[in-house]
N, C-alpha and C positions, 0 to 999 in steps of 0.2 A: 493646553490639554495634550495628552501624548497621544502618538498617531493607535491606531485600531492593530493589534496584533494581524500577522501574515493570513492567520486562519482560523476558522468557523469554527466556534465551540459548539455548536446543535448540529453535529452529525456524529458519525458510528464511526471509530480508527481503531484498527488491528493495533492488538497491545502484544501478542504472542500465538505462534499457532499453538491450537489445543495440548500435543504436546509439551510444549515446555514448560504449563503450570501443572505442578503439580502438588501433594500436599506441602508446600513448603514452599516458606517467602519468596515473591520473585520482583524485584522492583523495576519499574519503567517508568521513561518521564516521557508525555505525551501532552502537547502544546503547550510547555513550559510548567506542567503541572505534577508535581509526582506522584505517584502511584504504587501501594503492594497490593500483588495480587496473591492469590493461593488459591486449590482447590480443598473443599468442604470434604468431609467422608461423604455424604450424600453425593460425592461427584458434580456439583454445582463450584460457578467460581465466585468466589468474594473480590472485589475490589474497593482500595479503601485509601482515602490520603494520606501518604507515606509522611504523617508528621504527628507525633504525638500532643494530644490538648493539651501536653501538662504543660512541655517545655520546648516542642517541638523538634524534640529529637526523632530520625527516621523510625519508622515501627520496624522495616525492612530488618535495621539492626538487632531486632529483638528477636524473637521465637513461638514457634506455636505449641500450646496445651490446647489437644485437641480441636476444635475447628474455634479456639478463641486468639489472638494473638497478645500475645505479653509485650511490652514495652520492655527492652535491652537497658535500660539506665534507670526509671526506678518505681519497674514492675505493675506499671498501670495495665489493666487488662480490657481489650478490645473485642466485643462477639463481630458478627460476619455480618452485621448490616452498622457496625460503626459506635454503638454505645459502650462506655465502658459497664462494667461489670464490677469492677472492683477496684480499689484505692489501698495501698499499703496505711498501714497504721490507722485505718478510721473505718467505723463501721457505716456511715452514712455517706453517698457516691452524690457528688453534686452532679445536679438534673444537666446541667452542662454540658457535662462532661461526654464528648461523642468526637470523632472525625468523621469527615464525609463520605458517603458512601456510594459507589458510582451504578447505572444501570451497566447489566452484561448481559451477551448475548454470544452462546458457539455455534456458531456457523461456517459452512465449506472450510473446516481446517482451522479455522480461525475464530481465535478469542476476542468481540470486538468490544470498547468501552465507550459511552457516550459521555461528553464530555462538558457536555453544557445542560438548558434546565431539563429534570429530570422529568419532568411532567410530557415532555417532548420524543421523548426516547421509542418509538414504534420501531419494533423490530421489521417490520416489513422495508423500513429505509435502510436496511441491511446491504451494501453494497454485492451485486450477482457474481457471483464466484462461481455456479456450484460447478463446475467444470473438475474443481478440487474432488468433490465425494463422487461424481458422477459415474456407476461402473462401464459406463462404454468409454471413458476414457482413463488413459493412466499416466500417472507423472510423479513426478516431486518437485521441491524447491528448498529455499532457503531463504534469510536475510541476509542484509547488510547493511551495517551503519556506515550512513553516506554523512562527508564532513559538508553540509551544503543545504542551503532552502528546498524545500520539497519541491517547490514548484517549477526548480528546473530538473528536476528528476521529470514530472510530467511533462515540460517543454521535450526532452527528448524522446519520450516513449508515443509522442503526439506526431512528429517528423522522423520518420523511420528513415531520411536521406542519408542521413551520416551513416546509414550502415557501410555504404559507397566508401566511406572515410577510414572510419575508426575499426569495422569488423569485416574488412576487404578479405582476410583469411579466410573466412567462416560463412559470414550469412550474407553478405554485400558483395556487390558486382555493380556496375553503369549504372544499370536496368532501373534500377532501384533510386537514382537520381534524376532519369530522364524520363520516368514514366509518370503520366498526369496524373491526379485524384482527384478525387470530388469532397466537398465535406460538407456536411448537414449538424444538425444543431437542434434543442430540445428545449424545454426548462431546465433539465439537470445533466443533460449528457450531449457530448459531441462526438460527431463519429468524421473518420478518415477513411477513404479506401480509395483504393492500390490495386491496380491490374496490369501485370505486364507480360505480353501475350509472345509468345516464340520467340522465348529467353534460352540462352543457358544457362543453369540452372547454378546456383553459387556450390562452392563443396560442400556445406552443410547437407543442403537439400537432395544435391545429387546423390553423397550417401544415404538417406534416407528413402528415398525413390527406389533406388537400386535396378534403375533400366536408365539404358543411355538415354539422348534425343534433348531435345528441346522440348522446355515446358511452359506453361499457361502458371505463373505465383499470383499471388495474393495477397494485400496483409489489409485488412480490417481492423481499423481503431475505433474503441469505443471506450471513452472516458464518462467516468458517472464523477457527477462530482460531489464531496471535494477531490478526494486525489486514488480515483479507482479506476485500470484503465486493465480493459481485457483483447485482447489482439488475436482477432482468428487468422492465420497463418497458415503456408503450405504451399505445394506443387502438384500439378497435376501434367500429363501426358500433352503436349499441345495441340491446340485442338479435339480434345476428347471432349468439351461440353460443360468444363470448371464454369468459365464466367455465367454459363448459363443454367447452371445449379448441378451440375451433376459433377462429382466430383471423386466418384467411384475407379478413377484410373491417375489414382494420385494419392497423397499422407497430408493428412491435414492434422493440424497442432495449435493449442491456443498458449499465448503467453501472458499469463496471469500477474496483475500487478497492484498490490494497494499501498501506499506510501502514509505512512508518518507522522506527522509533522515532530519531532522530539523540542528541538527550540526554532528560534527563527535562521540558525543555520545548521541545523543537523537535520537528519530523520533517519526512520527505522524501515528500511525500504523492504517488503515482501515481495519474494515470485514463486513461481511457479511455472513449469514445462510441463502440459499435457498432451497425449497423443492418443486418435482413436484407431492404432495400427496395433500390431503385436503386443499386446495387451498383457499377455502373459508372461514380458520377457520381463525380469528383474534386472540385470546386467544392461540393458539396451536404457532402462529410465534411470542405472546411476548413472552412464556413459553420459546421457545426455544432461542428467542434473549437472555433471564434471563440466559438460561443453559451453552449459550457457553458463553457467558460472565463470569459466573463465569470459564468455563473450561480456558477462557485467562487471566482472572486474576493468577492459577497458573503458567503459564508460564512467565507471566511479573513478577513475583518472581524470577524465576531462571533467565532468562536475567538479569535482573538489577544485581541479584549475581554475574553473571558471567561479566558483564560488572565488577565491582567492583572488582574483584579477577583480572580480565587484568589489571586496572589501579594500580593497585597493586602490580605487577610481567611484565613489560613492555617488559622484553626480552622473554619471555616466548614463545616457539614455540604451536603450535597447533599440536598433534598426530591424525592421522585420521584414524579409520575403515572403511570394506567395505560399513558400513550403513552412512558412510560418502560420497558417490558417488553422488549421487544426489547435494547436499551441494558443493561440489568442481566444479564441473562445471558450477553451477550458478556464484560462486565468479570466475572463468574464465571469464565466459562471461561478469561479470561486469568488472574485472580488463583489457580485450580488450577496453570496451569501453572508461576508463578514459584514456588507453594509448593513444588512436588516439584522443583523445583531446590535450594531453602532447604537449608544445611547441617541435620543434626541437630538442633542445639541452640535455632538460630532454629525450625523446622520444629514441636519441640515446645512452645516457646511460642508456636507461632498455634494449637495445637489448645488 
């Protein structure tokens, strides 16, 4: 029996933000599954298996009359919950004839599709974003297709140490490797945090501050799983009262993160930088959309490497440090949830 794919089909994965569907075909493959999407004139989105019943040619190829879509090869016609509608050359549509049609949900920016039984699909397990629509805060973001497993995209956004490493321009300094954390753990979420008090402040943050001194940073991880990790972030004056909630003599920012899974080595990695400081400057949220972009361009280096070094050494164990704790019980919580999908048989040979 072949092993349990990497990832949970009974949960909510960002397929697109709202933006990029629009009336017209958009195709994603999400846990090895493919997918077109579109939106409806009603402004609703359809999502539907990128494979025609006839012959399994992508629909993606094909085009839309109106909110139905045509099949590109030979004109099978599809409405927005998957039935066909119509057959060339015959007047009678065999009862059959349908592809699969997914639950959807837009929230905080984001178009999300469930991917397993539909009977399960609660919008309320919508992974928390809203930091995205939220008006006290303002940001943007982008993707990026990572050539690599999801879940070392969350192993890095879990250990924020390597900023020390990899992003020592910008957002990394010592501070950031030598200061302790605590982590805590849920049914479905693990959290990191990060306090490091009468620091200097990295050049990111010191631009942003914009008063000299030494600061009081922070960074807050909170992964929901499967692969959603939001990171409340910042500096404040040191000594002004941050660790002890007040946070009024400092910029605080969240970095926003839902990841993928596309196959078992790629994904479709989203972010986000929000800020609740000058809210009204447009120039200041591309500057910064520009800065963490390139800060994830270094990191989709080492992934991809590190992806590459795995498929390269497949028996290879993983050695973990303490700054590995956060990162372990994320992959916990993910690996609960493909077991309780595991048919029986597989299910009781992992126990």
């Amino acid at each position: 029996m072949s092993a349990p794919k990497p990832f949970p089909m009974n949960a909510w994965y960002a397929a697109a933000w709202d933006a990029d569907i629009r009336h017209a075909l958009f195709a994603r493959t999400i846990c090895g599954k493919h997918l077109v999407l579109y939106r409806r004139s009603d402004g609703g989105v359809a999502a539907l298996e990128d494979a025609c019943w006839h012959r399994l040619v992508p629909l993606s190829k094909g085009r839309l009359e109106g909110d139905e879509v045509v099949c590109g090869y030979h004109g099978l016609v599809y409405n927005s919950q998957g039935r066909c509608t119509h057959m060339p050359s015959q007047e009678t549509i065999n009862p059959a004839a349908c592809v699969r049609s997914y639950p959807v949900v837009e929230r905080h920016r984001f178009v999300w599709v469930w991917m397993g039984d539909p009977a399960l699909a609660d919008p309320e397990l919508v992974p928390d974003l809203h930091w995205n629509h939220d008006p006290a805060w303002a940001g943007d973001g982008s993707t990026i297709h990572v050539q690599c497993d999801y879940r070392l995209v969350v192993d890095n956004l879990m250990d924020l140490t390597h900023e020390t490493f990899v992003h020592g321009s910008s957002i990394g300094n010592r501070a950031v490797a030598e200061a302790p954390f605590d982590v805590t753990h849920g049914d479905r979420t693990a959290t990191v945090a990060r306090w490091m008090r009468d620091i200097d402040p990295p050049p990111f943050w010191a631009a942003q501050l914009g008063r000299p001194g030494k600061v009081d940073r922070w960074q807050i991880i909170r992964f929901e799983a499967p692969c959603t990790v939001a990171i409340d972030v910042g500096v404040a004056l040191a000594g002004s009262g941050a660790p002890e909630g007040d946070r009024s003599q400092g910029v605080n920012g969240y970095v926003l993160n839902t990841i993928t899974p596309e196959t078992e080595r790629s994904c479709h990695y989203f972010w986000a930088f929000v800020r609740n400081y000058r809210l009204q400057e447009q120039r200041l949220t591309t500057e910064l959309r520009e800065g963490v972009s390139r800060i994830f361009r270094e990191d989709e280096e080492v992934l991809e490497a590190q992806q590459r070094a795995m498929d390269e050494n497949p028996g290879r164990v993983f050695y973990n440090l303490s700054i590995d704790a956060g990162a372990m019980w994320a992959r916990r919580l993910i690996d609960r949830m493909v077991e309780r999908e595991a048919p029986p048989p597989a299910r009781q040979a992992a126990e």
